[in-house]
N, C-alpha and C positions, 0 to 999 in steps of 0.2 A: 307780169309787168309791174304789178305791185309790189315786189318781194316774197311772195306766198308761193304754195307749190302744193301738189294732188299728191298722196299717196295710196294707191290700190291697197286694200284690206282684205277681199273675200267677195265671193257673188255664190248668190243661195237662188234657184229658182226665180231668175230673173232679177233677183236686186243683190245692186253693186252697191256695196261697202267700200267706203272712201275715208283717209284722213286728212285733212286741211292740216296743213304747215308752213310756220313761216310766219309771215304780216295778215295771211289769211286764218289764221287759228283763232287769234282773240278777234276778228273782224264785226264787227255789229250784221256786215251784210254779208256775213258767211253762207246762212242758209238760203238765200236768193243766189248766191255763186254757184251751191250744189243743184239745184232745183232747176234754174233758170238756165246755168250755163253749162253746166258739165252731164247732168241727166238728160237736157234735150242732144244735147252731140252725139250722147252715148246711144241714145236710142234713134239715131239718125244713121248713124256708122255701125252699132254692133247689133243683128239681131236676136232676139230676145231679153233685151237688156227690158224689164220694164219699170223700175225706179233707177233712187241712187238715194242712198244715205250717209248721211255723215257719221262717223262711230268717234 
């Protein structure tokens, strides 16, 4: 919605590697996007997901 955009990196034993791109890369509230918004979805929809990190 902002101009930013998710790109999948790798999942290791339950955490998913993600790269922020776009208006979201330099964003101040980047890691509240990962944490808050895209970690709780993941681990609502994919099982065994249990973080998410930014790389």
């Amino acid at each position: 919605m902002d101009g930013g955009d998710v790109e999948f990196v790798d999942i290791e034993d339950g955490v998913v590697k993600v790269r922020l791109k776009g208006h979201c890369a330099g964003c101040p509230m980047s890691q509240m996007t990962v944490k808050i918004g895209i970690e709780n979805y993941l681990k609502k929809k994919v099982p065994g997901v249990k973080s998410v990190e930014s790389v």
